[in-house]
N, C-alpha and C positions, 0 to 999 in steps of 0.2 A: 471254365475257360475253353476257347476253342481251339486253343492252339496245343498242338501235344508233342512228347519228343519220340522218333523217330529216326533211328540210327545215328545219333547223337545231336541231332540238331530239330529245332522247331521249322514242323511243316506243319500246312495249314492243310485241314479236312476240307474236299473238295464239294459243293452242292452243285446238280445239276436241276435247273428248274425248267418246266416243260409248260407253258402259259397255254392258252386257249387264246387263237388269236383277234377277238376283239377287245374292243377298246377299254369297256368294265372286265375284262380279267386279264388284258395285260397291265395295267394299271397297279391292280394291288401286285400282282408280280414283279413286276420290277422295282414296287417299293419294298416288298419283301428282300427281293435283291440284294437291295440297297442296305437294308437293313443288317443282313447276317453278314454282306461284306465288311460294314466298320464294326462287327463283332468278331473278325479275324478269320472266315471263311474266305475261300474261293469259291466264286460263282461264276456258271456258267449258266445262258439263257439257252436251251436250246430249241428253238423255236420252228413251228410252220414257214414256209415261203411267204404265203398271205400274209398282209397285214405287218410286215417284217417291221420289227420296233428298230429304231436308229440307234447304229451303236454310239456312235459320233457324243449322244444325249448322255449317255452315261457311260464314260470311260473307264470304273473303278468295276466293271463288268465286262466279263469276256462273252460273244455270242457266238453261236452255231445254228446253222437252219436247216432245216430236214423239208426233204423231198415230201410234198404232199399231195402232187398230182392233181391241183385243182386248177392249175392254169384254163383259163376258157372255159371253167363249170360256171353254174347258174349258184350265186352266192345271197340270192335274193331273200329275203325273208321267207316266203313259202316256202321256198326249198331248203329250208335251215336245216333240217334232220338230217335229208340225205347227204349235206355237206356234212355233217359233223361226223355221221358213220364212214362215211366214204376220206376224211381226214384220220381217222382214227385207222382206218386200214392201209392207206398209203403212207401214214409215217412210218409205221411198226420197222419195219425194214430199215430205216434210212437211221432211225435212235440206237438200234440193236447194234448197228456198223460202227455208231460213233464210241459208245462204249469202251464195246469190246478195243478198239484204236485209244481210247485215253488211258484205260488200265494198263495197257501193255505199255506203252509210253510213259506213264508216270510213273510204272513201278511201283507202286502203295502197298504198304502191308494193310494201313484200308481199305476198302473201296468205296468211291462217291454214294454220296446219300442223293436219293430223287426227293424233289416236292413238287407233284404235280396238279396242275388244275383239275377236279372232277370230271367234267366235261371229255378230259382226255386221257379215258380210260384203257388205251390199248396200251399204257406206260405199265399195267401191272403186269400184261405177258413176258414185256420185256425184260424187267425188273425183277420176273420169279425167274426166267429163262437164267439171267448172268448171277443170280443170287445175291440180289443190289438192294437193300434196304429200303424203302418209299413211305414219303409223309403225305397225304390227301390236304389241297388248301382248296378251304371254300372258301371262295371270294362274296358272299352273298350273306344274309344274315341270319340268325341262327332260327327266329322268330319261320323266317319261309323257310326253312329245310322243313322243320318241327310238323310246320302245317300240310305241308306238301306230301310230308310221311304218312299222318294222320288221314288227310283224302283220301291216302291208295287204302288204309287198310277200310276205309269207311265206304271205297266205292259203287257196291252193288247198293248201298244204301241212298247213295247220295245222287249216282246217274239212273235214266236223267232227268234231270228236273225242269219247271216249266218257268216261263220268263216270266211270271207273276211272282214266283218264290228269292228274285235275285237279292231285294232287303232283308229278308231272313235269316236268322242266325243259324250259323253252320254247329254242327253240335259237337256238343265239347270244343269247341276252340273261339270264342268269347277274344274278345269281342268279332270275330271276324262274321262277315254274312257271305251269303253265296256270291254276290259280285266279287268280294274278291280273294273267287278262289285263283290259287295259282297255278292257272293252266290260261293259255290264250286264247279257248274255245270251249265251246257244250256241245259243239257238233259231233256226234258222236262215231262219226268216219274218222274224224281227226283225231279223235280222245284217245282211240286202242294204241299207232303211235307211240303218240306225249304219253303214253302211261311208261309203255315200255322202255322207253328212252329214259326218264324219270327214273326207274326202278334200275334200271341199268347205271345209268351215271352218279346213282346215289351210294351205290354196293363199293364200298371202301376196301375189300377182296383183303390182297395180303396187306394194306398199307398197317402201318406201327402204330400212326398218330394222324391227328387231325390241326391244324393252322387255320385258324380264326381271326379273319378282319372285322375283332368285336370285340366287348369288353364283358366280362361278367359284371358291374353293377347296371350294362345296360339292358343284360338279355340271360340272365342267371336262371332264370325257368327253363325256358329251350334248352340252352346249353346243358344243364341239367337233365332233363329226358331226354334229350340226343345222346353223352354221354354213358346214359343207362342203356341205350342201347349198343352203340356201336362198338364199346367194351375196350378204348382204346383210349391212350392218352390227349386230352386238349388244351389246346394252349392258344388263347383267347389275348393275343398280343399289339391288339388294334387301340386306335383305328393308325394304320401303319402311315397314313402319308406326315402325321405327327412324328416322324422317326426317320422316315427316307431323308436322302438329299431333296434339296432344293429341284434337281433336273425335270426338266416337263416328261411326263409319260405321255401327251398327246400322240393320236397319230395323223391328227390334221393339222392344218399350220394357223397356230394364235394369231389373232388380229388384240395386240398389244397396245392398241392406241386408244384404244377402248380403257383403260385406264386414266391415261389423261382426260377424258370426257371426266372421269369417276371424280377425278382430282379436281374439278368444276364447279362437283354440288354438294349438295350439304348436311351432313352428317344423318346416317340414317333413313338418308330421303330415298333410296333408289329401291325398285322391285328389281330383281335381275333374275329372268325368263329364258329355261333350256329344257327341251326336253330328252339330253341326251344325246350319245353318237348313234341309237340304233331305231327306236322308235319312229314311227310315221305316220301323222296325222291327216285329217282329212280336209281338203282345201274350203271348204266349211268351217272348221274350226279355225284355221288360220286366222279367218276374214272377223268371226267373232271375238275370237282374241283378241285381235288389232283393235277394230271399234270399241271392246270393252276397257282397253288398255289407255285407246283415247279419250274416252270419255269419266275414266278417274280420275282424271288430270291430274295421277302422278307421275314423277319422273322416273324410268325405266331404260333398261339396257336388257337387249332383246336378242338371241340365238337364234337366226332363222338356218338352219343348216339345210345346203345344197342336197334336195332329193329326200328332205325331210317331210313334204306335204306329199301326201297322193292327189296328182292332177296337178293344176297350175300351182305354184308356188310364187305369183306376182302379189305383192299386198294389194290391196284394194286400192283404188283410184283416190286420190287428195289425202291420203293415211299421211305422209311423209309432209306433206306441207299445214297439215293439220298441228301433228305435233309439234313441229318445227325442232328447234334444238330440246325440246324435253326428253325425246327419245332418243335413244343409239341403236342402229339394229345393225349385227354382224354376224359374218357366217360360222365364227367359232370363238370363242373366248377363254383365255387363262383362268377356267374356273379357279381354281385355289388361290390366286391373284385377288381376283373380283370379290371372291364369297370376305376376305381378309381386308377388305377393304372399308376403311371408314365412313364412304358414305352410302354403301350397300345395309338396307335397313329389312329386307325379303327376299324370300328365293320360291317362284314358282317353277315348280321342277315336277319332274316326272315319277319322285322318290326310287331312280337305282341306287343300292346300297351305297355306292361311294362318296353319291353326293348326300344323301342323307349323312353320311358319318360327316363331310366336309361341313356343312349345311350348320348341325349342331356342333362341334367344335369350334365354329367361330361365332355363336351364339343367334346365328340366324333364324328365323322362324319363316316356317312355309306355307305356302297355298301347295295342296296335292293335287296332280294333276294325274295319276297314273294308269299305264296301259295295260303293258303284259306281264309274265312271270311275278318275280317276289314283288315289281312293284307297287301290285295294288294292298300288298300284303302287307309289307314299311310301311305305305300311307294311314292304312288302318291306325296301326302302333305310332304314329306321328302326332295324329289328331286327339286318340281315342284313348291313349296307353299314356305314351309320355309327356301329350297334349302341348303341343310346341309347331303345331300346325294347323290350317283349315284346310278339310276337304271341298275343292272345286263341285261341287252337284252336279253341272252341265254348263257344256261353252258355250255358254249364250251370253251375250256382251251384257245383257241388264248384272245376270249373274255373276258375271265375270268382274265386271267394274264396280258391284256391291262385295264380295268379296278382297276386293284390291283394297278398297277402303277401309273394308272390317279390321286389315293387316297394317296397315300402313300407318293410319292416322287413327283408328278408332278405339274406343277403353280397350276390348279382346284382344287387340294387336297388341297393347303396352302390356295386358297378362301374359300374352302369350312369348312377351320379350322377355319378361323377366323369369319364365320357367327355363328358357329355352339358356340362358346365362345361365344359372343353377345346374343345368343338364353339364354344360360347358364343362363346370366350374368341376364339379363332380368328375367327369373325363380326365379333368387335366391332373387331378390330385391320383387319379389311379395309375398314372403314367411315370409318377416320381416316385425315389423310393420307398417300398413299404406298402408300394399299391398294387391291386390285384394285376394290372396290364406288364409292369415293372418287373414283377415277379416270374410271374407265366415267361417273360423275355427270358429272364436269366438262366427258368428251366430249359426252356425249349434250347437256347446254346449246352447248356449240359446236355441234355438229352443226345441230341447231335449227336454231340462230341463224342457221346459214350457208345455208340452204335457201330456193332462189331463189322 
């Protein structure tokens, strides 16, 4: 139970949670949220300026924003690093104040439990500083932690290597090959960085426990040699958006009408096309997409997000009158919406963890299309592991539009339907009682609870 007595009456143990402000990890955050609050916690977001999630979305959540100093920084992809150190040093001060102001205030012979994003790691100075207990949530999957570990210790071995070796298997870690390790470069200017940064953001320091948007029957290996090492307790409680409220965690604004297109066609028929809020392609790829997407002639519902392409981001010329009403293309969509919808029959995606977890819980089967970090590393495990996707080869519209086919209408695609249900099916029973995800929930509220 979460709820305990104190001074004769039941008060709720306070969480404060500390999200990493884009969009794949505020997302499991606040489904997390959502989560321990109808388990009888208080939650509190306390969040970055950037990126500010809307309280208004989830009202059964109290929020706080900390000062992060990034007003008028450069937030662009290149500069990702030195925003997340330069975030991690301007909040320190602004979490420390908020604290010490809510202890004093609420009076608790407890004191608030943190669960913080990894990424933002300056929550353990502050957390040893007030002597505040802190749980580490990886919002990512346990498959890339495992690999990511593995690299660093293998790396005098492994950098650098030459572009003829990128099909090659990476050693000991089967099926993966060098493409896709999880880092977003070979340049080796760049690698000392991402290594540091990696190594940094992975060191779990004083935290108690680890929060997992994952399930053990999906990823029981990793989770296993993670465990062995980090020497801490896991709780593997996913895939959380099966558990949140209903409220959208988007931070862009759903174009909703896009389901009435959905409610048009006919069971199973639609590809639905996103590669995410963060990735960015190249307007090359774009224009091959589009041709390869017209030339499957199947019917699709298509993500093009503003500032998603490098260079122009116009479709190609006659794209739109070509397809005519077969296609829907819009700047953001109710994924969980869409992926839940009956005549969504694929999902060409980028494999970041959340839509993969979304992806297979509603029995979808994918084409990979992925970029950077874990997700060439989920793709792998999609295709190759739990086999419930095809890997994209290259955007090239022959390739692209034989692949669409392979998934849609063709034998591989009706195999790859029926594992990808099995996978489901599997998930869902681990969620009810008796099942591993069910379980790990009930600990993890104990646990909590029990934390001096």
């Amino acid at each position: 139970m979460a709820m305990k007595k104190q001074g004769g009456g039941d008060k709720r143990r306070r969480v404060v949670l500390v999200p990493y402000p884009f969009q794949g990890h505020i997302t499991p955050m606040l489904q997390l949220g959502s989560i321990l609050q109808s388990r009888g916690f208080s939650v509190t977001v306390s969040h970055p300026q950037y990126n500010s999630p809307p309280p208004s979305a989830h009202p059964e959540l109290e929020f706080h924003s900390l000062y992060d100093g990034l007003a008028g920084y450069d937030m662009s992809f290149h500069n990702l690093l030195a925003a997340i150190y330069a975030m991690n040093e301007n909040c320190r001060a602004s979490l420390d104040e908020y604290l010490v102001q809510l202890m004093e205030k609420e009076e608790e012979e407890e004191k608030p439990v943190i669960i913080y994003d990894n990424i933002m790691f300056f929550v353990d100075a502050v957390a040893t500083h007030l002597k505040i207990p802190t749980i580490v949530l990886r919002p990512f999957s346990a498959i890339y932690l495992h690999s990511l570990l593995s690299v660093l210790q293998q790396s005098d071995a492994i950098f650098p290597f030459q572009d003829d070796s990128i099909l090659e298997p990476l050693p000991d870690l089967h099926p993966l090959r060098f493409k896709d390790l999880p880092f977003p470069t070979i340049n080796n200017d760049v690698l000392e960085p991402v290594v540091e940064f990696s190594v940094r953001s992975n060191d779990i320091r004083s935290s108690v426990a680890c929060i997992w948007n994952s399930l053990e029957e999906l990823e029981h290996s990793a989770l296993s040699k993670l465990q062995q090492r980090y020497k801490v307790p896991f709780f593997p409680i996913g895939p959380f958006h099966k558990r949140a409220s209903d409220s959208s965690t988007s931070l862009l604004e759903e174009d909703t009408s896009c389901l009435e297109w959905l409610d048009r066609q006919a069971p199973g028929s639609v590809l639905y096309i996103s590669i995410g809020s963060l990735v960015n392609i190249s307007e090359k790829d774009l224009v091959e997409t589009a041709w390869g997407l017209a030339n499957s002639e199947q019917p699709f519902l298509w993500v093009v997000r503003p500032g998603s392409v490098n260079g122009c981001d116009q479709l190609p010329e006659d794209f739109e009158r070509v397809i005519g009403d077969r296609g829907r293309i819009v700047k953001w969509a109710p994924q969980r919406s869409v992926l839940s919808h009956r005549a969504v029959g694929g999902f060409m995606s980028h494999c970041g963890w959340n839509s993969t977890l979304e992806s297979i819980s509603e029995g979808v089967p994918m084409i990979c299309t992925p970029v950077i970090s874990d997700q060439p590393v989920n793709a792998r495990y999609i295709s190759q592991v739990w086999k419930v996707g095809l890997e994209l080869e290259k955007a090239e519209r022959g390739v692209v539009e034989t692949t669409i086919r392979k998934l849609m209408v063709g034998s591989e695609g009706r195999e790859l339907r029926k594992r990808v249900v099995d996978l489901k099916l599997k998930l869902e029973s681990c969620m009810q009682k008796g099942g591993s995800s069910y379980q790990a929930l009930d600990e993890l509220v104990e646990f909590i609870s029990s934390l001096p």
